[in-house]
N, C-alpha and C positions, 0 to 999 in steps of 0.2 A: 721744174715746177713752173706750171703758168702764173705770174701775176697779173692783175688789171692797178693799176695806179691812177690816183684820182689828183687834181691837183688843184688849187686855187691861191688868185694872189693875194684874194683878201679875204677874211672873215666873214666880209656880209654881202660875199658875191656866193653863189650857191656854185657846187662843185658843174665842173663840165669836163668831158672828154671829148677829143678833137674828131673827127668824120672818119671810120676808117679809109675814107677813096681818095682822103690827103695826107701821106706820112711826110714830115722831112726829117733828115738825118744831116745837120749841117757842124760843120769843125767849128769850136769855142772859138771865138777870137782872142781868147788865153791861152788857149793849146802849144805849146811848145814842146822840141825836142830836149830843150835844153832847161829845164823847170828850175825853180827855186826850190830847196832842199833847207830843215835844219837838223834834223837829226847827226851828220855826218859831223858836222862843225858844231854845233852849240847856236850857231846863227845861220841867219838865209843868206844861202851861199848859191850859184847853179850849179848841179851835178856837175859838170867840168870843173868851176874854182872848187871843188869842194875836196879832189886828190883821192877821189874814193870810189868805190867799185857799187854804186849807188840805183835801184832802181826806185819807179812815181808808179804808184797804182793811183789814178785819180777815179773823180767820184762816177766818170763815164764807162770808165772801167769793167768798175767796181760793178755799175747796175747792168749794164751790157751782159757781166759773166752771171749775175744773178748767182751766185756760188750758194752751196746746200751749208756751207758751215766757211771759219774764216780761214784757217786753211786751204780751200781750193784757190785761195787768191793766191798763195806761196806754192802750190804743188810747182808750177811752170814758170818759175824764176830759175835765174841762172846760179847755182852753187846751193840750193835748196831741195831739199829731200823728205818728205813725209811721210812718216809711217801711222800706222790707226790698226786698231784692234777691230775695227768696221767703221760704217757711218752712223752718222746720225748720234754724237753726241758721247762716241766710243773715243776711249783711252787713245791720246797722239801726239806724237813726239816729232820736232821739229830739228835739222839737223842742217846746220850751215859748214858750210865746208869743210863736212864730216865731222863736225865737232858736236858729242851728242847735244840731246834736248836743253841740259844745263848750262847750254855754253852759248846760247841768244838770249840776247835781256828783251825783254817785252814790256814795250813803254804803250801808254796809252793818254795822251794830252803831255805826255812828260812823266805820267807816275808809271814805274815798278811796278810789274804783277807779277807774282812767282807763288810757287809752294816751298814754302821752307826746309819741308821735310823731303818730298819728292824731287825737288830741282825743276828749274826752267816753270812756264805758265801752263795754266791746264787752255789751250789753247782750243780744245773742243766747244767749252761752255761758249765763248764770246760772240757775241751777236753779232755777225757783219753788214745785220741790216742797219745800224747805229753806227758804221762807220761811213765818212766822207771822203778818208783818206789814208791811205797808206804809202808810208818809206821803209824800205828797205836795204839797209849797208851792210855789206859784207867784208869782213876783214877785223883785224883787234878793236877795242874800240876803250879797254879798261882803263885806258887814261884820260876818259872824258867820264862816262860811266862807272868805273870800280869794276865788280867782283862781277864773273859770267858774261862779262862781254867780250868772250876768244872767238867764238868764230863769227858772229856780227849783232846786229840791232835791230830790231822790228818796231818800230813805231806805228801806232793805229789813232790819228786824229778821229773825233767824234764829229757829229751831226753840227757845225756852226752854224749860229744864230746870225738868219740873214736879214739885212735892212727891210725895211717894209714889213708889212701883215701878210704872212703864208699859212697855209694851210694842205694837209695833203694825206689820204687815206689809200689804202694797198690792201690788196686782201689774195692769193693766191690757192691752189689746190693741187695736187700731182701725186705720182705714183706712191707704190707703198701704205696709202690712206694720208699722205703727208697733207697739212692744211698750215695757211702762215694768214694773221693777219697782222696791220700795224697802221700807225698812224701818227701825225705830228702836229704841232702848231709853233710859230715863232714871230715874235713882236717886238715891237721897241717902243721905249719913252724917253722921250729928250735921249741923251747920251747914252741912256741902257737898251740892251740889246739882249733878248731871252729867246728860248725853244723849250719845247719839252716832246718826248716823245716813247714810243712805248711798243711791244711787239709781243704777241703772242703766237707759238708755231710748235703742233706737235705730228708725229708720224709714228705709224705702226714698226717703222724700221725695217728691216732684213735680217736673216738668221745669220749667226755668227759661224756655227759650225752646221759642217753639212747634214741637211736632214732636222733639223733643230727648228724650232719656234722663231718665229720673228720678236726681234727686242727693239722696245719701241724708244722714244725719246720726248720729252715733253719742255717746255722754254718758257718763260715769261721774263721779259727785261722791259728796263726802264731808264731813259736819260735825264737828266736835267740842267742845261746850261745858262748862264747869265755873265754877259761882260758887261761890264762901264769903262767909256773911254771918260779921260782926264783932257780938262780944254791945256795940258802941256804936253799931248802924248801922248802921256802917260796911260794905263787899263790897270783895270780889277776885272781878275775872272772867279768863278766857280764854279764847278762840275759835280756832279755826283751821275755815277753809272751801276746798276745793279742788275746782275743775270743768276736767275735761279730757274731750278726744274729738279727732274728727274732721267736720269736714263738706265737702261737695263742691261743686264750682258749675261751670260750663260751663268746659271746659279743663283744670283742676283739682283740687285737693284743698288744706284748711287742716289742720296737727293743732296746737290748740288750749290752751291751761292757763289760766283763773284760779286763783291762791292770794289767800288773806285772812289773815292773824295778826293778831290783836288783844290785850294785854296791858292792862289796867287795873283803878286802885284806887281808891274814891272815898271818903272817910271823915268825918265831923263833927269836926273842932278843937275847937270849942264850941258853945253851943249858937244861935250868929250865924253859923257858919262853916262850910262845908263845901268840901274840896281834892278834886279828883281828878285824876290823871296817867294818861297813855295813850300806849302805845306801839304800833306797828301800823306792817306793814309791808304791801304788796297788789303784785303780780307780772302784768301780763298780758302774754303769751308766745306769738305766733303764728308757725307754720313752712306758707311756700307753697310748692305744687309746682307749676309748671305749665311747658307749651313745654318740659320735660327740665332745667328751671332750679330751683333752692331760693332762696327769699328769708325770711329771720327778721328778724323784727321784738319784741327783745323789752325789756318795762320795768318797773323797780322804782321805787315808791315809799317813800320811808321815811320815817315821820311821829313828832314826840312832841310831846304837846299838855299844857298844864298848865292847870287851869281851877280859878279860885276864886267861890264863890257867897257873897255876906254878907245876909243876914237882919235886917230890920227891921220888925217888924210884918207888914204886907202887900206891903213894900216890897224890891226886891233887887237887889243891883247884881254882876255877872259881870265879872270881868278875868281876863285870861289870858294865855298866851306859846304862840307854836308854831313849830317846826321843822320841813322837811320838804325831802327832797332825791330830785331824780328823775334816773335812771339811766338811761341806753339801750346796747342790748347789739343790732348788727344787723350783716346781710352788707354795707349800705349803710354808704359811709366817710362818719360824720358827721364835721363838722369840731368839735363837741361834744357831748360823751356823755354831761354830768352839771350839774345845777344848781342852787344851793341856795336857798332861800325861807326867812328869818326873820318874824315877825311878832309884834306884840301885838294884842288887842282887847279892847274893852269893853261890858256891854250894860245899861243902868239901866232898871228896869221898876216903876213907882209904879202904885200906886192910889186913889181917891178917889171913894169910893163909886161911883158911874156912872160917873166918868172912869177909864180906863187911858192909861196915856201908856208908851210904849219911846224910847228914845233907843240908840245902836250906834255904835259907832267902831271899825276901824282899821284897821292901818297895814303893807302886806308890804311887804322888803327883797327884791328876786331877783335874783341877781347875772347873770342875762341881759340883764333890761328895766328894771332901773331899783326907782323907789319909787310903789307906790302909797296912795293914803289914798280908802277909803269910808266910807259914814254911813249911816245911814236913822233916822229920824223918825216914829212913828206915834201916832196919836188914837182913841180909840174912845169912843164915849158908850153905855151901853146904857140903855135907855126905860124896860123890867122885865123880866121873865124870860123873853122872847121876844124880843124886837127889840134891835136894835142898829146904831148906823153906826160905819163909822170910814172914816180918811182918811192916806196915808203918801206919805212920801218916802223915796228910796233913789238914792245910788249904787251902781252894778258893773261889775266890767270882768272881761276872757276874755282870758288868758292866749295868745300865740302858741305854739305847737305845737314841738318841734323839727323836723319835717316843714316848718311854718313859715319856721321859719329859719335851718337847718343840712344839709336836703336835699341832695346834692351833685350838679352839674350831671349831666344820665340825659337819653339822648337816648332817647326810647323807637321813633322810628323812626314813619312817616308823616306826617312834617315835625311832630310833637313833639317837645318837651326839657323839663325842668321844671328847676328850681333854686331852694333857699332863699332869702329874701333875711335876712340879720343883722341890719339896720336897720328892720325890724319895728315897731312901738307895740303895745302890749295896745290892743282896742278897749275902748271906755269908754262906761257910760251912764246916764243919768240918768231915773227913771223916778215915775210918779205916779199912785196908785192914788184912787178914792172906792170906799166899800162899804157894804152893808146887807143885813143879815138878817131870817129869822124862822126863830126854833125851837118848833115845836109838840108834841103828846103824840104824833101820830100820824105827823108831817113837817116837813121844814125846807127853806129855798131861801137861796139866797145869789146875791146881784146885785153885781159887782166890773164897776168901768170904767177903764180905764188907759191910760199912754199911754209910751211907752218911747222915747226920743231917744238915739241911737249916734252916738259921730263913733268916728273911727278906724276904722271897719266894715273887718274882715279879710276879703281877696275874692282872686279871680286876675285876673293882670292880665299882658300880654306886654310887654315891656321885653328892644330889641334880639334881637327874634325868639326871649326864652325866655319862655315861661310861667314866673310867679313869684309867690308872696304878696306882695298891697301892700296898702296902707293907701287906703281910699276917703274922701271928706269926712264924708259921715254917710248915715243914716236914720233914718225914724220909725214906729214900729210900733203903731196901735190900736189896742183889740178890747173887746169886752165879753163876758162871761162868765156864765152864769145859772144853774146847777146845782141841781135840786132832787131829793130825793127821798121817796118815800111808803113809811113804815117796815111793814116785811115782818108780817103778821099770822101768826100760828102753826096749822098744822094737824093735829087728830088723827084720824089713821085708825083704828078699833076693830075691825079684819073687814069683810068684806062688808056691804052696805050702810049703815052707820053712820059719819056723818062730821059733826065739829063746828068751827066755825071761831069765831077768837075774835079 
């Protein structure tokens, strides 16, 4: 899809676009190989201290690949797999080092999106034009996270509110009948700092099967960000992200909604201590039409986490507490609607000179399944300012679905029935990584080898002629990983024939 992007630094300068006979294309003077990451640890750590098999999509990325939905940003990561029933807003499941779709948590500013009943996020609907930024870790991660984080973590930061008065309108066109437009503004007052921003984009689509009508998709989202920083620090944030539409697929029609709220305060105690509380709440909301029938499927999560960081030299240790209770609201008579999750965690991160060492612990309550306990263990040595190994251990476990195990017996007709089973396990796994790097001035490569052991593997299985969720003995998952890349050189174009490369 072609876009034109319009931009301005202030409100009461009128839009302009630059001469096309003058492009330049020059490297961030923040660009690194070696970025600040938090997802891995819980704090900003660099991919290297972080002991983790970690890639940075940033926001040059991001707009360079111009991607049709947010997955194309994950197809060409290393240990990621995507599958789709088509484009354009069709059913897609996201698969981290073969661990299916329910086994990557999809965090967004920090909050949980998932479907409760289905597993894993409906990662079609999400706007990637409202993202700024994406982390992706691969590897266990349920001892900082809980439940579904076996084979890694997706995080998608939003749109941040930048200093100064911006302004900035997009509008594009492309195959298919595809049309996107969108637009932003963000401002500050004394210590507060706001955005707001908004998108609309729909397309005729592509046929699903061959010979078939094209199924279209249709999107409307919308952001809303505000931080205040504290004269000790300290911030207040708030977010609200909402994505709705339509899409279509042979037979039918879906009409759609993610919402996101997120509340949070993080502030310095002293100067060992820093608290932060977060509240967040995340809705996904599906309504099907098909055969002259409605089916809704819809779910709430509701989350509050409380995180404490202590400060010792180089040294820091994280404990925390969290709540989080999932809802289901469906035409399907579940024989439960709602479930609650308590937890605490821990995460100690030492240093010594070339050694980094992480330790993680803990512990969810879910009054479905029981109690679980994970851990993970990691070593890193680094050689100098290039090279480094490291080596970890990890528990995690994936969470049964209520789809899982509250389904209500559905005879769906051609000698199909399906039905929940209650007696369910979370599957469980145990996982072991080795790794080593090189980070250079012009490039870097990372070589990760692991091995992932499941018992309880969540599968289908027929018990007295019904299809049902059961519980398999185990499996074991390989792979090696190698990802490298060669840092982007800058080009300036000066007019016709004049070009200098650097």
């Amino acid at each position: 899809m072609k876009a034109f992007r319009l931009v301005a630094n202030s409100l009461l300068v009128p839009f302009s676009l630059s001469p096309l006979c003058t492009v330049v294309a020059q490297e961030s003077s923040g660009k690194t190989l070696d970025p600040i990451v938090v997802t891995a640890t819980l704090g900003p750590k660099t991919v290297g201290e972080s002991l983790a098999s970690v890639t940075v999509i940033d926001e040059e990325d991001i707009r360079s690949k111009a991607p049709a939905d947010f997955t194309d940003l994950l197809r060409a990561q290393p240990g990621i797999n995507v599958t789709g029933n088509g484009s354009f807003g069709k059913t897609t499941s996201v698969y981290t080092r073969g661990v299916k779709n329910g086994g990557t948590v999809f965090l967004v500013d920090g909050v949980k999106m998932h479907s409760a009943t289905g597993g894993g996020a409906s990662w079609q609907y999400f706007p990637t034009e409202l993202v700024q930024r994406v982390e992706v870790v691969r590897g266990p991660r349920s001892s900082l996270y809980g439940a579904d984080a076996m084979g890694g973590v997706v995080q998608a930061f939003t749109l941040d509110p930048k200093q100064g008065q911006k302004g900035w309108v997009e509008a594009g066109a492309g195959n298919f009948d595809s049309q996107k437009a969108s637009a932003g503004i963000s401002g500050e007052a004394g210590n507060t700092r706001f955005s707001l921003s908004g998108l609309h984009k729909e397309s005729d689509g592509t046929a699903i099967v061959e010979d078939g009508e094209d199924k279209g998709f249709r999107n409307t989202a919308g952001l809303g960000r505000v931080v205040h920083e504290f004269e000790n620090g300290g911030e207040a944030s708030a977010m609200l992200l909402q994505s709705e539409g339509n899409s279509e697929f042979e037979g039918g029609d879906t009409d759609f909604m993610l919402r996101t709220l997120g509340l949070g305060v993080a502030t310095p105690l002293n100067e060992n201590w820093r608290m932060g509380i977060q509240f967040s709440e995340s809705r996904d909301e599906a309504t099907t039409f098909q055969g002259g029938s409605e089916s809704k499927f819809n779910t709430r999560l509701q989350q509050a986490r409380w995180e404490n960081t202590f400060s010792y030299s180089v040294h820091e240790l994280v404990v925390g507490a969290e709540l989080q209770q999932d809802e289901v609201s469906s035409t399907q008579d579940f024989s439960e609607t709602s479930r609650t999750n308590t937890a605490v965690f821990s995460q100690l991160r030492l240093n010594f000179g070339p050694v980094d060492a992480q330790l993680s612990l803990r512990s969810d309550d879910n009054e479905a399944y029981g109690t679980q306990e994970t851990g993970g263990l990691a070593l890193g040595y680094k050689f100098d300012r290039s090279h480094r190994v490291r080596a970890s251990y990890g528990t995690a476990f994936r969470a049964p679905t209520f789809n899982d195990l509250y389904f209500p017996f559905t005879d769906f007709g051609g000698g199909f029935a399906f039905s929940g089973n209650p007696d369910l396990k979370p599957e469980t796994s145990e996982n072991y990584e080795l790794g080593a790097s090189g980070n250079y001035q012009a490039w870097f490569w990372d070589l990760a080898v692991y091995q992932m052991d499941i018992d309880s593997l969540i599968s289908l299985g027929v018990v007295g002629g019904v299809t049902t969720s059961v519980n398999v003995d185990n499996a074991r998952i390989r792979g090696t990983e190698f990802p490298w890349l060669a840092y982007r050189h800058s080009v300036e174009l000066h007019g016709p024939g004049r070009q200098e490369n650097r």
